[in-house]
C-alpha positions as CSV (number, residue, x, y, z in Angstrom):
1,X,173.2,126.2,87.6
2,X,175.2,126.1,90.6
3,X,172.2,126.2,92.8
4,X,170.4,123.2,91.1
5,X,173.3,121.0,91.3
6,X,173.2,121.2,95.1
7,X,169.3,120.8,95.0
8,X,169.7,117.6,93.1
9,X,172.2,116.2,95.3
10,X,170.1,117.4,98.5
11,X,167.3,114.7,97.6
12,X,169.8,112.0,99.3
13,X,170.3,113.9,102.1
14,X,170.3,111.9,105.2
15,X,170.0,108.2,103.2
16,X,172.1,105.6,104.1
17,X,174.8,104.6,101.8
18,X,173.8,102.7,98.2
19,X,170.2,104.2,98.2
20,X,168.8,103.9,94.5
21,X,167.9,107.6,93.9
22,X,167.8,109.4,90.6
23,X,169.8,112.5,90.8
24,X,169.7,114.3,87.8
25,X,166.6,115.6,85.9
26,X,163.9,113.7,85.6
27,X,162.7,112.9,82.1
28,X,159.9,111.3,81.0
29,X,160.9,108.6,78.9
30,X,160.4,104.5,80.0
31,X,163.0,102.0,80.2
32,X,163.7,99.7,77.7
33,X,166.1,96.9,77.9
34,X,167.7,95.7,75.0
35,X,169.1,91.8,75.3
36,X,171.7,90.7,72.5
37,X,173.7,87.3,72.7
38,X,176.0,86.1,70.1
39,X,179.2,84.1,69.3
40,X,180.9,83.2,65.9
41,X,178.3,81.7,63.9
42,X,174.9,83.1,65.9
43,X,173.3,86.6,67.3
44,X,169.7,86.7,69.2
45,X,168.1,89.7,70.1
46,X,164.9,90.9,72.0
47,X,163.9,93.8,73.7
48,X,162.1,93.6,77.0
49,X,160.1,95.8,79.4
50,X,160.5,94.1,82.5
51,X,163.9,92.6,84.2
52,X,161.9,89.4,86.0
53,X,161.5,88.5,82.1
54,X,165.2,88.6,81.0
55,X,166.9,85.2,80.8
56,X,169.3,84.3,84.0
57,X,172.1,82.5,82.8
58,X,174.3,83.2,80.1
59,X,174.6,80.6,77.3
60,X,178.1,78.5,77.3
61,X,180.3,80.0,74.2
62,X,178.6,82.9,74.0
63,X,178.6,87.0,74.7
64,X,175.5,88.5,76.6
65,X,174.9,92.2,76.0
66,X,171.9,94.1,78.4
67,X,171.4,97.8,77.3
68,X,169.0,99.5,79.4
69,X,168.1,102.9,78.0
70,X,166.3,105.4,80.6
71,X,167.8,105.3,84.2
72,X,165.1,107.6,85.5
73,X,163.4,104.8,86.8
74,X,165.8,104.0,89.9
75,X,163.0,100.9,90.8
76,X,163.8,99.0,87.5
77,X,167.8,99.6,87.7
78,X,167.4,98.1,91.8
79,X,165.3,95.3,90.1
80,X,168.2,94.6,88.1
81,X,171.1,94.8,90.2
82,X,168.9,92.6,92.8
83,X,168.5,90.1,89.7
84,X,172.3,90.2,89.0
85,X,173.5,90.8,92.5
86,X,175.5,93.9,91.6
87,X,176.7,95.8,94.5
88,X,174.0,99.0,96.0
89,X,176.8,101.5,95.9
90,X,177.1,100.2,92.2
91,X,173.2,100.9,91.7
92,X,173.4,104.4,93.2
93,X,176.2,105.6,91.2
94,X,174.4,103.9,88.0
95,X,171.3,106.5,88.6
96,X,173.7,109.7,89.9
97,X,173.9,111.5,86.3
98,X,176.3,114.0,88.1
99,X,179.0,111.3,88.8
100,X,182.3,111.8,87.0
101,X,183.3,108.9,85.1
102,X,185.5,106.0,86.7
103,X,186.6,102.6,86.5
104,X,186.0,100.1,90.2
105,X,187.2,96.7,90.4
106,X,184.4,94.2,91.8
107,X,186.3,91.3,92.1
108,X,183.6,89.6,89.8
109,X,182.7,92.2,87.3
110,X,184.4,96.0,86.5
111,X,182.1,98.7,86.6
112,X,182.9,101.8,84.4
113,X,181.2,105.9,84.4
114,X,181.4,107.2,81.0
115,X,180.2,110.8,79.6
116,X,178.8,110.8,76.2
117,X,178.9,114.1,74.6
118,X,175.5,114.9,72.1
119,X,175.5,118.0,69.8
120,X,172.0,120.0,69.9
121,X,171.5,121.2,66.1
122,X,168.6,123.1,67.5
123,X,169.8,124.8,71.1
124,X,173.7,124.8,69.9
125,X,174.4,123.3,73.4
126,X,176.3,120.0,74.6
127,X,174.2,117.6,76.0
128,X,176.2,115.1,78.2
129,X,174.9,111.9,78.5
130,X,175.6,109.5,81.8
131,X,176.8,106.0,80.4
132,X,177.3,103.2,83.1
133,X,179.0,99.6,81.6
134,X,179.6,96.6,83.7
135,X,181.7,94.1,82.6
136,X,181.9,90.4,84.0
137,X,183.6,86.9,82.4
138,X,181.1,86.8,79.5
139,X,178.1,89.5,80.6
140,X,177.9,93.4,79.2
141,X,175.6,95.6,81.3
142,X,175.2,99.0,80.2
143,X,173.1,101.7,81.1
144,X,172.3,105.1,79.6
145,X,170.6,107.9,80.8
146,X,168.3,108.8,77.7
147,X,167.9,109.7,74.2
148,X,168.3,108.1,70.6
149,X,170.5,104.8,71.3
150,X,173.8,105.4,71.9
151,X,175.3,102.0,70.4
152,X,172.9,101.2,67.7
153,X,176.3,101.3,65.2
154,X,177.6,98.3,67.3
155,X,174.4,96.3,67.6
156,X,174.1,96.5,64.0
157,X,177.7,94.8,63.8
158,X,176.7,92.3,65.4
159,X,173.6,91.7,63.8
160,X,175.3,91.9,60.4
161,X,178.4,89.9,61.6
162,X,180.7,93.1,60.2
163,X,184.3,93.1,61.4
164,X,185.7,91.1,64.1
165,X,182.9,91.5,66.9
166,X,181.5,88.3,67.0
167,X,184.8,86.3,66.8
168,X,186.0,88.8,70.4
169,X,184.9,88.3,73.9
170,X,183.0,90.8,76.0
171,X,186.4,92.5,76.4
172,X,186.4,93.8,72.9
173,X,182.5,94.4,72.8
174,X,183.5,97.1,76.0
175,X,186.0,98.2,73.6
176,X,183.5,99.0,70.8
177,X,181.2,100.7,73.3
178,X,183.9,102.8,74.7
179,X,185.1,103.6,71.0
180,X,181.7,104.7,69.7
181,X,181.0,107.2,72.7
182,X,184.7,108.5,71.9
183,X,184.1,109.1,69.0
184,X,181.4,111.1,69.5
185,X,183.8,113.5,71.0
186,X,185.7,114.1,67.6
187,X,181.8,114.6,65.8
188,X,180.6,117.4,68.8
189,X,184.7,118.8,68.6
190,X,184.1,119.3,64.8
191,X,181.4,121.5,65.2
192,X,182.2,123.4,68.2
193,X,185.4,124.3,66.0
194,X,183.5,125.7,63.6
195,X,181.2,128.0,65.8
196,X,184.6,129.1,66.9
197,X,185.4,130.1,63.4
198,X,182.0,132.1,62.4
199,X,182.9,133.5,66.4
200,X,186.3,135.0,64.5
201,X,184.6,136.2,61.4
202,X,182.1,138.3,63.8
203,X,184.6,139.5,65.6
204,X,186.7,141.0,62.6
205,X,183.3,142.5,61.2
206,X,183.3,144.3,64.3
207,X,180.3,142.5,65.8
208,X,181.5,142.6,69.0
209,X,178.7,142.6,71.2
210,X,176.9,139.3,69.8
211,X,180.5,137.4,69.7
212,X,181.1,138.6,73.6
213,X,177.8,136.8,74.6
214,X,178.6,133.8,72.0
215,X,182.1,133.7,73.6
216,X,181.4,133.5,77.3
217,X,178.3,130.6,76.3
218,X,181.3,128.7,74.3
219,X,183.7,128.9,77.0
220,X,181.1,127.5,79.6
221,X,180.3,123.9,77.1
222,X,184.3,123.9,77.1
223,X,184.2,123.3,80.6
224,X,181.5,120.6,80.6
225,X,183.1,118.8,77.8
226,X,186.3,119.3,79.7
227,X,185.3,117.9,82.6
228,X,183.6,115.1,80.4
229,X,186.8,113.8,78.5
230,X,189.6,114.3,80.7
231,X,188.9,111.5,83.4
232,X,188.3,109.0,80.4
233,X,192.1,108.8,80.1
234,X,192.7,107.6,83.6
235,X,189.4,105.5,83.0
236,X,190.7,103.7,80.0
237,X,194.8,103.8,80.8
238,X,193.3,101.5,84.2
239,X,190.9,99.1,81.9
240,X,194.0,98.3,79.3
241,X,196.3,97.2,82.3
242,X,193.6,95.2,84.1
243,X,194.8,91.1,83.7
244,X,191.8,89.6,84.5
245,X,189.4,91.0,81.6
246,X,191.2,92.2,78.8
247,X,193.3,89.9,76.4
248,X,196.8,90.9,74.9
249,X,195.4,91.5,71.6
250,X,192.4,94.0,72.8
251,X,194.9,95.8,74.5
252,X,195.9,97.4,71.1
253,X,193.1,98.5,70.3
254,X,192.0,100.4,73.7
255,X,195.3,101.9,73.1
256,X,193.8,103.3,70.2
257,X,191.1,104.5,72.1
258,X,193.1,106.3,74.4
259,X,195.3,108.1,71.9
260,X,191.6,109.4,70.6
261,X,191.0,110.1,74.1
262,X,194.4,112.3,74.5
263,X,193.8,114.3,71.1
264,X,190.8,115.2,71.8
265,X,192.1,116.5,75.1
266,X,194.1,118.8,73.1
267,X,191.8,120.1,70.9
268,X,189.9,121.0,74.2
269,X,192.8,122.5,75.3
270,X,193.5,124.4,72.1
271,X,189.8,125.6,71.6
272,X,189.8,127.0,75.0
273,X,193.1,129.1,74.0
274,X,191.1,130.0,71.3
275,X,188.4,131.7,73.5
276,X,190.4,133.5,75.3
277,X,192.5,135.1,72.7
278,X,189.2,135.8,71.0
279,X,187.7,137.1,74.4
280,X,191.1,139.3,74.6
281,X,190.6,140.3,71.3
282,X,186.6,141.1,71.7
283,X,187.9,143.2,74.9
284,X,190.7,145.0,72.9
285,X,188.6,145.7,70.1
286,X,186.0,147.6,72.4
287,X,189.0,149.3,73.7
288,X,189.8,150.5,70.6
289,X,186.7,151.3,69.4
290,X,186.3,153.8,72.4
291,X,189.3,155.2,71.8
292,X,188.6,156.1,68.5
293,X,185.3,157.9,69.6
294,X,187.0,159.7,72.3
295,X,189.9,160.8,69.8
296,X,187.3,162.3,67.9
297,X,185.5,164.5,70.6
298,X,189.0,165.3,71.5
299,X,189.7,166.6,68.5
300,X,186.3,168.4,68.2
301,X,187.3,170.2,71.8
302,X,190.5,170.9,71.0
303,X,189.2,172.9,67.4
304,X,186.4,174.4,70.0
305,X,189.0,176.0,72.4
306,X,190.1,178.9,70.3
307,X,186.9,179.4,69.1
308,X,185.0,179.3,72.4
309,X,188.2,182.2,73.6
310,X,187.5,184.3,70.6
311,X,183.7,184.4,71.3
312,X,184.2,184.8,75.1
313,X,186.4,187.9,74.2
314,X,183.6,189.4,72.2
315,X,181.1,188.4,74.7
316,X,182.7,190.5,77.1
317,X,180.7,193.5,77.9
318,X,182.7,196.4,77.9
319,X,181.7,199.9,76.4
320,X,184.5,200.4,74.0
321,X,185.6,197.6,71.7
322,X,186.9,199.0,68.8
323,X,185.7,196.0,66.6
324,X,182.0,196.6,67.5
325,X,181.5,199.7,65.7
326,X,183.1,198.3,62.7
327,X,180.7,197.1,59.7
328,X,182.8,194.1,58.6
329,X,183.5,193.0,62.2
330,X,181.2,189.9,62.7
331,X,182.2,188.7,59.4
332,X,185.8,189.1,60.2
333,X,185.4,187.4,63.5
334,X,183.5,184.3,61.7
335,X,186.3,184.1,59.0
336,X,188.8,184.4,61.6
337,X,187.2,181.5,64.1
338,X,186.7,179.5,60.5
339,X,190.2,180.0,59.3
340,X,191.2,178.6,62.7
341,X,189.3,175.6,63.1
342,X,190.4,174.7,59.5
343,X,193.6,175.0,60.0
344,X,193.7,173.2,63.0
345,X,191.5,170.2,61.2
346,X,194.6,170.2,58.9
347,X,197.1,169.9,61.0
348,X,195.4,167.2,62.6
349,X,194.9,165.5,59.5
350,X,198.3,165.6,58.6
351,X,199.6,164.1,61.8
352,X,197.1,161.5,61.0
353,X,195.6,162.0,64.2
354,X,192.0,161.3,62.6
């Protein structure tokens, strides 16, 4: 994993500074742009395939939205940061999957990095998604990587006119964005929480080998989704104080956001606890498992030492032992060594020792 992170970053290797270059896997999936504009009492939509056709200006009284779906076409997102002049560093950031998310002041516009966090019913794995949103006076721009849409929840509320979307500014429609990919993070935490809990139930049916292998593939998502949510507090803690953008009253409800943000930090932070008292637990259940297996060879050398004496005695070849010319001797000598090892499986058994 480690090795293709530096392979993908090697491909801009010697470029100048703001070079458009996808780094990230490639995927073969084309670009759609989705263009929304609305105010109080109207909503337009049309999807397009190529920037030249998207409308320039945006209309007086209203909110433009642009939703571009499939970065891994660096061409188009350069065709449309030449169309809206957005900065080249901006651009190459926009197509750099690997970039931790972040909040930059452009004088004219904000530009934000935001993970989404997807649930595989199919692989069990967490599939982080690169979201890019940039935010100007009365223009939304945002980008994601690939997949279903991300935001189809809000386009439908403002197609539908539902809540107060249509009534807000492009401050609250960045607010709506930001709150759908959060809580996406409470959906994917749900379900990790409860492969944690069929991880305990293996573990106390002594299933420890599977749970080891589960544990260790858990404890590797937690870092990714870790590493997903945690700058989103900073991100959005920056966006509520910014004057410029954000009215008073929208303030309240990225505030909302960001407690979201800070519990699902802690659950993070408890689940990873979690793992390792349950990868403690794994280890000291092996432990005690072999102990149990070498108490019982223990034992079964320990009942073997008088017995193995008593038959090296008798294995001794000397002329005269008296017992060898005796016609109940090597029944004698098997009662005795069976009389022995009984009564030492007793003892043994009533110091509970097995």
């Amino acid at each position: 994993m480690i090795d293709r992170i530096f392979q993908e970053f090697s491909r801009k290797s010697g470029l100048p500074p703001g070079s458009v270059v996808l780094v990230g896997e490639e995927k073969e999936q084309a670009s759609t742009i989705q263009f929304v504009r609305y105010s109080e009492s109207d909503c337009s939509e049309q999807e397009y395939l190529r920037v030249n056709d998207l409308p320039d200006d945006a209309g007086p009284g209203t909110v433009t939205w642009i939703h571009m779906n499939g970065i891994h076409h660096p061409q188009v997102v350069e065709e449309l940061g030449i169309k809206f002049d957005f900065h080249s560093l901006v651009l190459e950031d926009i197509v750099n999957t690997g970039h931790r998310p972040k909040i930059d002041d452009w004088d004219d516009y904000l530009f934000l990095i935001v993970k989404s966090l997807i649930y595989n019913e199919q692989t069990t794995l967490v599939m982080p998604g690169h979201i890019s949103i940039i935010c100007a006076a009365d223009i939304v721009f945002s980008f994601q990587e690939s997949g279903p849409d991300l935001f189809m929840s809000v386009r439908e509320r403002i197609r539908t006119g539902k809540g107060r979307i249509r009534k807000k500014k492009v401050d609250y429609l960045v607010y709506s964005l930001l709150d759908t990919i959060v809580d996406g993070y409470y959906s994917l935490l749900e379900k990790i929480g409860d492969r944690i809990e069929d991880l305990e139930d293996a573990i106390l049916e002594n299933n420890t080998h599977e749970a080891f292998h589960r544990i260790h593939e858990l404890k590797r998502e937690m870092t990714v989704i870790r590493k997903s949510i945690w700058p989103v507090r900073d991100l959005i803690s920056r966006l509520e104080k910014n004057d410029w953008l954000v009215a008073d009253n929208t303030r309240y409800y990225l505030r909302d956001v960001y407690d979201h943000v800070i519990q699902s930090i802690d659950i993070v932070e408890t689940f990873r606890d979690m793992l390792s008292n349950l990868h403690e637990m794994t280890i000291s259940f092996n432990s005690n498992k072999m102990n149990e297996i070498m108490k019982v060879l223990t034992i079964i050398a320990t009942i073997f030492i008088p017995l193995t004496f008593i038959a090296g005695v008798y294995g001794m070849n000397f002329k005269y032992m008296p017992e060898l010319d005796w016609r109940w001797g090597y029944f004698a000598v098997l009662s005795f060594m069976f009389l022995i090892g009984s009564l030492m499986g007793y003892y043994f058994k009533v110091k509970k020792w097995f």
